[in-house]
C-alpha positions as CSV (number, residue, x, y, z in Angstrom):
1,X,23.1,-34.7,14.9
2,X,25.5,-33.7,12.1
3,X,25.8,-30.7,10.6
4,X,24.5,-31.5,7.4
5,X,21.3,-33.4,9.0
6,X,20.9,-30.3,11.0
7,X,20.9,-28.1,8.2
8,X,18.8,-30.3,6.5
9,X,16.0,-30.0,9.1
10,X,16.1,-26.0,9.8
11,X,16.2,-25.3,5.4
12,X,12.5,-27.7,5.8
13,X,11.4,-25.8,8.5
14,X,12.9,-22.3,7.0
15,X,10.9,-23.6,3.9
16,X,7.7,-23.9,5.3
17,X,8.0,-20.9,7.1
18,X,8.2,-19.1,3.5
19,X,5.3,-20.9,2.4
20,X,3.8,-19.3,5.3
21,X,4.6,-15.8,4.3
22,X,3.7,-16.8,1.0
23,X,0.4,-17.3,2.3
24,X,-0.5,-14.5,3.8
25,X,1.5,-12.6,1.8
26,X,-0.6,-13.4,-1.3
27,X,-4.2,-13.7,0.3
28,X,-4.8,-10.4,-1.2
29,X,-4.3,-11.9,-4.7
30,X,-7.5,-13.8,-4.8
31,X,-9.7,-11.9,-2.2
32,X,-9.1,-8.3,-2.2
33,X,-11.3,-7.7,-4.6
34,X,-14.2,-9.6,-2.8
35,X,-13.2,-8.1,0.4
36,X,-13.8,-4.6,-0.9
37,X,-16.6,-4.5,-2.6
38,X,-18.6,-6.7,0.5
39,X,-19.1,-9.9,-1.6
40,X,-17.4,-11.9,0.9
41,X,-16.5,-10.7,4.9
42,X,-13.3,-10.8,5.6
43,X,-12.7,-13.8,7.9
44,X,-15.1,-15.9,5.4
45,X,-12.8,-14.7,2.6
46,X,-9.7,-15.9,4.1
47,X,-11.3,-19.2,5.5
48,X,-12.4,-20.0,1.8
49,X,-9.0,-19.2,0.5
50,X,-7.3,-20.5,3.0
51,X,-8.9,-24.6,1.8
52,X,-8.9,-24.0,-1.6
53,X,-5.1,-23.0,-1.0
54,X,-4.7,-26.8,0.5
55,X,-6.7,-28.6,-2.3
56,X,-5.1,-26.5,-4.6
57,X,-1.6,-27.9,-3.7
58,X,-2.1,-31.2,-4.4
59,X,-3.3,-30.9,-8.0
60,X,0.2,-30.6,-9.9
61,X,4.3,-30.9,-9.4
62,X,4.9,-29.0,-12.8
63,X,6.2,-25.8,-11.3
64,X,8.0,-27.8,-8.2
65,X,9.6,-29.1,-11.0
66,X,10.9,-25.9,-12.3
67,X,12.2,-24.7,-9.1
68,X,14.4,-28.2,-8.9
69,X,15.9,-27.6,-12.2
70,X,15.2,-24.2,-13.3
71,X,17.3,-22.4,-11.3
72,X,20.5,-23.1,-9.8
73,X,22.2,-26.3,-11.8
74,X,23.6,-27.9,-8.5
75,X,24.8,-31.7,-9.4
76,X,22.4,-34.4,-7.7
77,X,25.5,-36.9,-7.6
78,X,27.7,-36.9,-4.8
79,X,31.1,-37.1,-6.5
80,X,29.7,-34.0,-8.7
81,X,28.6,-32.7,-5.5
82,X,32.0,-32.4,-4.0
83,X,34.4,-31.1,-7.1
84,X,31.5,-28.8,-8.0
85,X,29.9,-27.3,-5.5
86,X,31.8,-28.3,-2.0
87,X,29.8,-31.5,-0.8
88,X,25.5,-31.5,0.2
89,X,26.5,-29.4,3.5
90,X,27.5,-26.4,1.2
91,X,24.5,-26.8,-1.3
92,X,22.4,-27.0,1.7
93,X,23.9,-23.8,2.5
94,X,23.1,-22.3,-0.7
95,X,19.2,-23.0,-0.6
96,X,19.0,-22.0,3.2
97,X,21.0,-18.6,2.7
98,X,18.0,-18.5,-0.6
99,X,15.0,-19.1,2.2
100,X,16.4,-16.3,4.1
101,X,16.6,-14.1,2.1
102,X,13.3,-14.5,0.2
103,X,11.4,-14.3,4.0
104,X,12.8,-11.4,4.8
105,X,11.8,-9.4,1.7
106,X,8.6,-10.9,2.0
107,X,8.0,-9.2,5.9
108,X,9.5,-6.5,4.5
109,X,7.5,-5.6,1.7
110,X,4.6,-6.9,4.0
111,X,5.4,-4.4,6.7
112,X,5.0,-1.6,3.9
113,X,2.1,-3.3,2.3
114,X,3.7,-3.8,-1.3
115,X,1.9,-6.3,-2.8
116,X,5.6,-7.8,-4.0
117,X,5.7,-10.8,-5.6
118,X,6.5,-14.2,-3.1
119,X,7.9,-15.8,-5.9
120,X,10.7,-13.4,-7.7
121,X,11.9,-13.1,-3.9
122,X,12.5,-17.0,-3.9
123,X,13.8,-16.6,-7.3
124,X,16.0,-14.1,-6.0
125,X,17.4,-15.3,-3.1
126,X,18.7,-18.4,-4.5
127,X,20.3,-16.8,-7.4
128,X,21.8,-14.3,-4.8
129,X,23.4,-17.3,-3.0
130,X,24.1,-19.4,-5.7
131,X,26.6,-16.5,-7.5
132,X,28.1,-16.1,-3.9
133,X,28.5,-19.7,-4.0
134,X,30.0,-19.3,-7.6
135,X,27.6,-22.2,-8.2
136,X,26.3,-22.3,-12.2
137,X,22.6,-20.2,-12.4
138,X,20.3,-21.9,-15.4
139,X,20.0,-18.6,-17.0
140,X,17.8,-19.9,-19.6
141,X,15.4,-21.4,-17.4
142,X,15.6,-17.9,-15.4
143,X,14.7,-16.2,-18.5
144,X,12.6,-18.3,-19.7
145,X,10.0,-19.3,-16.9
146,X,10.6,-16.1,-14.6
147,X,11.6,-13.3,-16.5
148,X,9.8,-13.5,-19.7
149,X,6.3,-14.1,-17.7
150,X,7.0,-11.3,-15.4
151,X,7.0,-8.6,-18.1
152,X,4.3,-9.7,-20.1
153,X,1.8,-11.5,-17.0
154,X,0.9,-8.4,-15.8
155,X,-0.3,-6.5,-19.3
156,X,-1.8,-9.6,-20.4
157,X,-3.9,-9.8,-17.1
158,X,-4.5,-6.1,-18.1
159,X,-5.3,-6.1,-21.2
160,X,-7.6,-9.0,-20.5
161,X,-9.5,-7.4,-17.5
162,X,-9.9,-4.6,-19.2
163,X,-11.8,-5.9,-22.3
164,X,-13.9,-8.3,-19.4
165,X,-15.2,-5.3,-18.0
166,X,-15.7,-3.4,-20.8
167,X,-17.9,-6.6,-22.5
168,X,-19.4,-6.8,-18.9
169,X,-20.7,-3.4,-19.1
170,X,-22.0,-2.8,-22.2
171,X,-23.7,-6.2,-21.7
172,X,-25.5,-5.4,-18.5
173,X,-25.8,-2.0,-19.3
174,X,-29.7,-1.7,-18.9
175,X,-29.8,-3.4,-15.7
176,X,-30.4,-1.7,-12.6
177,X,-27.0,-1.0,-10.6
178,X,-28.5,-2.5,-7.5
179,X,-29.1,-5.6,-9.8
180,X,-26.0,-5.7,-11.2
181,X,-23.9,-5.2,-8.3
182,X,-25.8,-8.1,-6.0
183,X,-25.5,-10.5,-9.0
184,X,-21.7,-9.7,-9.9
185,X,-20.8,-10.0,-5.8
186,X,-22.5,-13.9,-6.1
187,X,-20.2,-14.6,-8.8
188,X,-17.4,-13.3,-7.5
189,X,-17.4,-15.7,-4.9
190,X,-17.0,-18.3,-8.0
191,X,-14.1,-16.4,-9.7
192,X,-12.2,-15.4,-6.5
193,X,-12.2,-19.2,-5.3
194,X,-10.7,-19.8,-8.2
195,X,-7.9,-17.3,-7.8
196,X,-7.5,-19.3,-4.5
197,X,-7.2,-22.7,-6.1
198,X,-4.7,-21.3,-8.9
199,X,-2.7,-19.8,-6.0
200,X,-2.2,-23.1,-4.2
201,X,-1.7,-24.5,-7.8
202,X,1.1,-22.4,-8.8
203,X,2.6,-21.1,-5.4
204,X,2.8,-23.9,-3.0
205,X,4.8,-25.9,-5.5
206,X,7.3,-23.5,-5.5
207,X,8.3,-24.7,-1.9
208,X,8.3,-28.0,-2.8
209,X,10.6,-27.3,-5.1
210,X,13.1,-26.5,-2.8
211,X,12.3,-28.8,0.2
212,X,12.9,-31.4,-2.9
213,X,15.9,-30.1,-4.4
214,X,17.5,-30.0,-1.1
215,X,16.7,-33.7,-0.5
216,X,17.8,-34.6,-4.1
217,X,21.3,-33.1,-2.7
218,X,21.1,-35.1,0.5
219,X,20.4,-38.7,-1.8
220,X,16.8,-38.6,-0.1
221,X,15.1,-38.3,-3.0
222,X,15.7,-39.3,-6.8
223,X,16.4,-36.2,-8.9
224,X,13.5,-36.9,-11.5
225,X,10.5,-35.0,-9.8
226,X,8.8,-35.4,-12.7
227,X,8.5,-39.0,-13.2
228,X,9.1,-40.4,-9.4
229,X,6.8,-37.3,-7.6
230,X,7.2,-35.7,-4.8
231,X,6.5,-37.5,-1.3
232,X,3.3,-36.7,0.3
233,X,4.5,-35.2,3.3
234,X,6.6,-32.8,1.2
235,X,3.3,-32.0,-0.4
236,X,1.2,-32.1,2.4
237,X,3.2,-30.2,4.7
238,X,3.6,-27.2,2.1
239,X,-0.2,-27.2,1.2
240,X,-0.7,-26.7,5.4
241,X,2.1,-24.2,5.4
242,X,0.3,-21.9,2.8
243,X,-2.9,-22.3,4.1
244,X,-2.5,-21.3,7.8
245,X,-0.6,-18.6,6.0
246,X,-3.7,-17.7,4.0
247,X,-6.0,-18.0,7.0
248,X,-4.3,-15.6,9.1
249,X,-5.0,-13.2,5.8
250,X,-2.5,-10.8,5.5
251,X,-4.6,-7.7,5.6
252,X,-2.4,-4.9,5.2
253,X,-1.7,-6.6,1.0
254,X,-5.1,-7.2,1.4
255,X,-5.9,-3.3,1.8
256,X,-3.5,-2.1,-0.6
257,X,-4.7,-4.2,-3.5
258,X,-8.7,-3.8,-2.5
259,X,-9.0,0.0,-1.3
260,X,-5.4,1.3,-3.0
261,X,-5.4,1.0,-7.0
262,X,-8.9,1.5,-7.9
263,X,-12.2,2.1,-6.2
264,X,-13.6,-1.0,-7.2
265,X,-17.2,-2.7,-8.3
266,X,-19.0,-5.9,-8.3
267,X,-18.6,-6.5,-11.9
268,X,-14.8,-5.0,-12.0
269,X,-13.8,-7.5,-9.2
270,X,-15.3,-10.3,-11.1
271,X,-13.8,-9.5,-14.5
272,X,-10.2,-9.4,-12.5
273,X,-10.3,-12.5,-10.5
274,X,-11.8,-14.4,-13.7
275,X,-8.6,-13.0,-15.5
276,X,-6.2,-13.7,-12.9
277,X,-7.6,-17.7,-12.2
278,X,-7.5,-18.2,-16.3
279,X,-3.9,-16.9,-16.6
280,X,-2.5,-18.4,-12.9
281,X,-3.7,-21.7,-14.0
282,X,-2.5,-22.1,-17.9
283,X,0.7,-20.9,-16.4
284,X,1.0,-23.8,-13.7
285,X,-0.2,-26.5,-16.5
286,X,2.7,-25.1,-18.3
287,X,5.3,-25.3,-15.5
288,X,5.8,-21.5,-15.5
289,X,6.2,-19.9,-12.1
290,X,4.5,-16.9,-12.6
291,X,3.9,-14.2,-10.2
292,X,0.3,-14.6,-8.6
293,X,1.3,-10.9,-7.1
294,X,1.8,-9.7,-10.6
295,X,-1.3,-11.2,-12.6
296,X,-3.6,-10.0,-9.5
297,X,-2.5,-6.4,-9.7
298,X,-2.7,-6.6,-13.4
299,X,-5.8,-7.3,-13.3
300,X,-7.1,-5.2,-11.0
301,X,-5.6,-2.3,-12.9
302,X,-7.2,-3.6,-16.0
303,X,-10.7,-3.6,-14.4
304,X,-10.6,0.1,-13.4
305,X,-9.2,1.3,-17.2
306,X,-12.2,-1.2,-18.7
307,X,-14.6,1.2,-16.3
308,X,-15.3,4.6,-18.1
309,X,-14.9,7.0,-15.2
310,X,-12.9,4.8,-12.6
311,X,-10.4,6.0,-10.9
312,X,-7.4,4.5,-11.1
313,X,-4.3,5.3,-8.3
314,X,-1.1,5.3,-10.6
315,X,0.6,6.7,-7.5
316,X,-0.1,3.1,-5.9
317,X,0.7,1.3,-8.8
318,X,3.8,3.2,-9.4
319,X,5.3,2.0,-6.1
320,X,4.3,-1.6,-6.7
321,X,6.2,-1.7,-9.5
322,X,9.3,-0.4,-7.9
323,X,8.5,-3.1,-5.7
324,X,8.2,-5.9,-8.7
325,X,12.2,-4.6,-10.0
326,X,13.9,-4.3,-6.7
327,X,12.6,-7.9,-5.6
328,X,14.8,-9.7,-7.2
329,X,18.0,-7.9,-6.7
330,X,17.0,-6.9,-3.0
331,X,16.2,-11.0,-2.3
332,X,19.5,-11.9,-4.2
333,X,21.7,-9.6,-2.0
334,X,20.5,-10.9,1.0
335,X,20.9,-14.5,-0.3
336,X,24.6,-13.3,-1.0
337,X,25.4,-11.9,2.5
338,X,23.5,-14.8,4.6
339,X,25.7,-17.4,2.4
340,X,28.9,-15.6,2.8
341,X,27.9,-15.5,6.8
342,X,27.4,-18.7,7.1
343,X,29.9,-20.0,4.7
344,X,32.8,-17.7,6.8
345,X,31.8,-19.2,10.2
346,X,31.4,-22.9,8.9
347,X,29.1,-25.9,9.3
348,X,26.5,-26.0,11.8
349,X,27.0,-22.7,13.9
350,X,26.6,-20.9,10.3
351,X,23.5,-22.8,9.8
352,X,22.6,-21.5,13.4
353,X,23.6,-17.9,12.9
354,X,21.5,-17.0,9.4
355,X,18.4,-18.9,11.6
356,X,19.1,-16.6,14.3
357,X,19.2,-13.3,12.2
358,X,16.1,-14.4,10.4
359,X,14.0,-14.3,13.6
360,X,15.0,-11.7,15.2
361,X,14.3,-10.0,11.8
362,X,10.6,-11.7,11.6
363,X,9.6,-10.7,15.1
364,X,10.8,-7.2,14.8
365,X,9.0,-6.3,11.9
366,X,5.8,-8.1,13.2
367,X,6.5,-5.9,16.6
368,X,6.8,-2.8,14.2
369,X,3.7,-3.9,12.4
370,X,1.6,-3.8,15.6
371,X,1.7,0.1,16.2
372,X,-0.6,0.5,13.3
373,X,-2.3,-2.1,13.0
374,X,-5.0,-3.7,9.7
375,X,-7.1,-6.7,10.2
376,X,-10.6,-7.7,9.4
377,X,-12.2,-4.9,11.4
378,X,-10.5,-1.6,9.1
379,X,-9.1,-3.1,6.0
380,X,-12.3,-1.5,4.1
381,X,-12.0,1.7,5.6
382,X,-11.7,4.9,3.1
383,X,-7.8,5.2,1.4
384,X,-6.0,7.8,2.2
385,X,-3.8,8.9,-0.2
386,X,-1.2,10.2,1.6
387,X,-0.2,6.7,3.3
388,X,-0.5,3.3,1.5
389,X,-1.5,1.3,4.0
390,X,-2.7,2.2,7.8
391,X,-6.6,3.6,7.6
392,X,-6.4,7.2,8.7
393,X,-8.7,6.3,12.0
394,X,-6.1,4.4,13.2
395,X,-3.1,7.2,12.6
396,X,-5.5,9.9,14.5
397,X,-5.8,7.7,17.3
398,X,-1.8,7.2,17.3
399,X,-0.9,10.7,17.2
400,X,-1.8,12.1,20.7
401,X,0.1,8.9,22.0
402,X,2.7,10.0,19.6
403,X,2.9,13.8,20.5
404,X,2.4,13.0,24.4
């Protein structure tokens, strides 16, 4: 096997692996709500998401098509290839070092239980390789489909959750509470399953995106997504990817975004996911690849300021946002130090190495993970405010193991 087939078949499998973490990195986006306010149990919650994830992924290529052309301009030609860029082993390099990067803020953020967004860390890891590559970035398409929707997704979702709950109160505001909470928790089952289909719409894409711009530089694949498609095991193996991801449910995102930024009610949790699914999905028809992350939380956030007397955690949301800025810097510099590894030691053994750092990264952070542990069983328990993610039963039952 040469080194460019080589590094061909670990950036596929690199790139599945991030649809993976996109998965259960983002479960929390469409069922947090529903988790917390006992609409859906948990395992039923991440089972629905986890399908509607898979059908989801095979309704649309707009936003793979972004990804292709959007964001790093590497020449699909061979001849352009190799005056431009160094030949399809180097641009394979490029998007690898780009994988890397993005998983590892993704476990990272993860681990902490930021609610990050999967996608700005993609974003952000292939312009972090590309300018180490001194490969031209599509600044334009940067600004205009990832930037410009990042700051103004978020306090459109806002805005828009906000006036949904407000309309939903004063509309149901002479039925019982009992009432009104056991008929907003049937129809959040509606609006979060279609969070879940807009996040397989709009996130899954995103990988095929790059498992297809690295075939375009390979020659297996014509460079007009658009017109030609994608093949369906490109498609099919990404809408697997993110929905094993999904099912494993990535509860401690799950917590922060259900328990952390408001104390949230039947009707809030509707309002947000109906406001989240409306924008995810206009978004995707219009090839933007917008932050699920940021419209969810958005959202949410809207739904406790629509609520007179809710209480909303601005400490919480505070940290998320330091979260949304350093994404994309903290994924690019990554980007830039796996491509410069792997660049300096050449060819296959770089290819090696980067796969090499990546899990050992992975498994320590899942190792780390596992001393305080949030699944199914405590994601609902009470927030604590002094830590943002582990339930505060499970840190009293740590600290005599921790003091002995």
């Amino acid at each position: 096997m040469g080194a460019e087939t080589l590094i061909l078949v670990l950036l596929i499998v690199t790139a599945l692996g991030f649809d993976f973490t996109n998965g259960f990195h983002d479960t929390g986006n469409a069922m947090a709500t529903s988790i917390a306010t006992g609409a859906l149990k948990p395992k039923v919650a991440v089972t629905i998401a986890a399908v509607l994830n898979l059908v989801g992924a095979f309704l649309s290529v707009e936003v793979a098509t972004t990804v292709t052309k959007g964001i790093l301009n590497i020449p699909s030609e061979p001849a352009e290839l190799s005056s431009e860029v160094g030949g399809a082993t180097v641009a394979l390099t490029i998007i690898f070092a780009g994988l890397v990067g993005a998983i590892i803020w993704n476990v990272v953020t993860w681990l902490f239980g930021l609610p990050s967004s999967s996608s700005h860390a993609l974003f952000g890891g292939l312009i972090g390789s590309g300018l180490a590559a001194s490969v031209s970035i599509n600044w334009n398409g940067i600004v205009g489909k990832v930037i410009v929707p990042a700051l103004l997704a978020p306090v459109i979702a806002c805005i828009v959750a906000s006036v949904g709950t407000m309309a939903i109160y004063a509309i149901t505001r002479k039925l019982a509470e009992k009432k009104k909470e056991d008929g907003f928790r049937t129809g959040q089952i509606a609006s979060a399953s279609l969070v879940s289909l807009a996040h397989g719409t709009g996130d899954a894409q995103k990988t095929m995106g790059v498992i297809a711009l690295a075939l375009i530089v390979t020659g297996h694949l014509d460079s007009d997504v658009a017109e030609q498609g994608l093949p369906l095991w490109v498609i099919g193996s990404c809408a697997v990817a993110i929905a094993l991801g999904t099912y494993l449910g990535g509860w401690r995102i799950i917590r922060t975004l259900g328990k952390g930024l408001v104390e949230i009610s039947s009707p809030q949790g509707m309002a947000a996911e109906a406001s989240s699914a409306a924008i995810i999905l206009t978004s995707s028809a219009a090839g933007m690849a917008l932050s699920t992350t940021q419209v969810a939380t958005g959202s949410i956030l809207g739904s406790g300021l629509g609520r007179k007397g809710a209480e909303v955690r601005w400490a919480v949301a505070g940290r998320m946002a330091v979260a949304w800025v350093t994404t994309l810097p903290a994924a690019g510099l990554v980007g830039a130090l796996c491509y410069w590894l792997a660049n300096g030691i050449g060819g296959m053994g770089g290819a090696l190495t980067i796969f090499a750092i990546l899990l050992a990264a992975c498994i320590w952070m899942w190792l780390r993970a596992q001393r305080h542990k949030v699944d199914s069983k405590n994601v609902n328990a009470d927030w604590d405010p002094s830590n943002s993610v582990i339930p505060a039963e499970a840190r009293a039952d740590a600290e005599p193991k921790q003091q002995a």
